[in-house]
N, C-alpha and C positions, 0 to 999 in steps of 0.2 A: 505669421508662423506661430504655430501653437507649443505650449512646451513641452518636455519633455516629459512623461511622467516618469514618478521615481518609482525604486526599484519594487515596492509593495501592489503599486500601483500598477505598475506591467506584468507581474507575474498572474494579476486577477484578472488585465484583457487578454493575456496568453491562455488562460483557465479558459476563461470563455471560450473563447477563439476553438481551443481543442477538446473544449469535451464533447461537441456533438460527434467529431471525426471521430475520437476512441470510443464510443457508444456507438456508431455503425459499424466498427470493430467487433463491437460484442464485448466489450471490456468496459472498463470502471475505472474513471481519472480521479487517482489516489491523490496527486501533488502535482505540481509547480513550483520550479524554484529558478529563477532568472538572477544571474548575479557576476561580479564585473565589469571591466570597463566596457563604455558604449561601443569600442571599437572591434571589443574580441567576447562579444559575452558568452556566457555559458547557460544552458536552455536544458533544467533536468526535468525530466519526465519522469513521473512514475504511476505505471499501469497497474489493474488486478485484474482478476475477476469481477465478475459483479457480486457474488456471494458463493456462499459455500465450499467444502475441500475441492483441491483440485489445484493444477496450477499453468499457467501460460506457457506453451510452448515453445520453443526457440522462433520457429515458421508463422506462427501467430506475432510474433515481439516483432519481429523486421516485417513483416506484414502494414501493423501499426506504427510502426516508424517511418515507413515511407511516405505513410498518409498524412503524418503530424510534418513527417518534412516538408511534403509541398503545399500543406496547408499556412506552414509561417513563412513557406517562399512566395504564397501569395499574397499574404498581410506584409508586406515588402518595409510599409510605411512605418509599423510595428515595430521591427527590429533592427533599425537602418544599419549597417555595416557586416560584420561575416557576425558568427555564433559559432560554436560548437553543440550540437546537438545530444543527449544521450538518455535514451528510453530506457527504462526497465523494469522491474517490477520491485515491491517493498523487502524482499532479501527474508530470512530468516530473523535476522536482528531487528525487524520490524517491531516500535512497540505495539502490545495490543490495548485497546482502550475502545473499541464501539462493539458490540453487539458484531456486526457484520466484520471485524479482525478476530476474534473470536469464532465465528462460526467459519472462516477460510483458515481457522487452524485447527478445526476439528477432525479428531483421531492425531492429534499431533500431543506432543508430552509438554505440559505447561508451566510455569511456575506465576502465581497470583500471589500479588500482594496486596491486604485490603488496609483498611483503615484497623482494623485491631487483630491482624495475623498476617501467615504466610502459607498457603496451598499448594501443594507441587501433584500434578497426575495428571491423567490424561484426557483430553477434551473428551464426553461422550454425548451432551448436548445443549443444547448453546438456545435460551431465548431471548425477549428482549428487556428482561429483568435479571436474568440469572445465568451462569456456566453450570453447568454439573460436570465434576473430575472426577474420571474413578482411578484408583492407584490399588495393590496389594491389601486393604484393608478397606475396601468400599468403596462406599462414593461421600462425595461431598456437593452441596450445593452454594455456590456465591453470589450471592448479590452482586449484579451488574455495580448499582448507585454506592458499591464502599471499596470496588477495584481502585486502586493506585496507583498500578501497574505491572504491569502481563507483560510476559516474556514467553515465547518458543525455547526448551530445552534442546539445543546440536544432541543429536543422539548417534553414535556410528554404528550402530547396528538398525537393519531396515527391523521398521513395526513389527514383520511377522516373528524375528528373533529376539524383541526384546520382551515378547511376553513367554520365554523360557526361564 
């Protein structure tokens, strides 16, 4: 009998296991996170895109759910006993921190914090050295290599009303 591997260790052959299935989805396996007892564990998924704005549909999510489900009711040996399964995608509260969370928040209102300030405007383009923010007074550009960390600003008004 071989052991059990622990919990770091399972969450990287679940990785495996499911990123080819949510890549013939047409999506982007953001995380794995396996955790609890062996008896009842908990199995989080988290999808995207593969890049750029936009965002996964409701019909697309239970899409790739069904397929990550019967892909780890096939790996039987994997997750011996029940799980709780739950797919989704990275939320709003998502931090941002690569090139590609950055450019799936573009046109979205940001706040960047670097190694020697603090940036708040709106994504207008995203490469893989640098953000450009434009706000009420221009634009700004950031250095990817001095983010500390990005955040999405909750905004209640849609895009088209908050540039009134």
């Amino acid at each position: 009998m071989s052991p059990t591997p622990g919990p770091d260790a399972l969450g990287t052959e679940v990785h495996q296991i499911l990123e080819p299935v949510v890549a013939e989805a047409g999506l982007y396996l953001e995380a794995v996170h396996v955790g609890g007892p062996s008896r009842r564990r908990l199995v989080r998924v988290t999808v995207d895109l593969p890049d750029g704005p936009g965002g996964v549909s409701s019909d697309r999510l239970a899409e790739v759910s069904r397929a990550v489900s019967s892909r780890l009711d096939d790996a039987e040996d994997l997750l011996a006993g029940s799980y709780l399964l739950e797919v989704s995608t990275p939320g709003v509260d998502r931090p941002l921190k690569t090139p590609r969370h950055f450019r799936r928040a573009q046109g979205r209102l940001v706040t960047i914090t670097t190694t020697t300030s603090t940036a708040t405007g709106r994504i207008r383009e995203v490469t893989d050295a640098e953000v450009v923010l434009v706000d009420g007074s221009g634009s700004v550009s950031v250095p990817l290599s001095q983010v500390v960390r990005g955040r999405i600003d909750v905004e209640l008004k849609p895009v088209d009303d908050a540039q009134d």
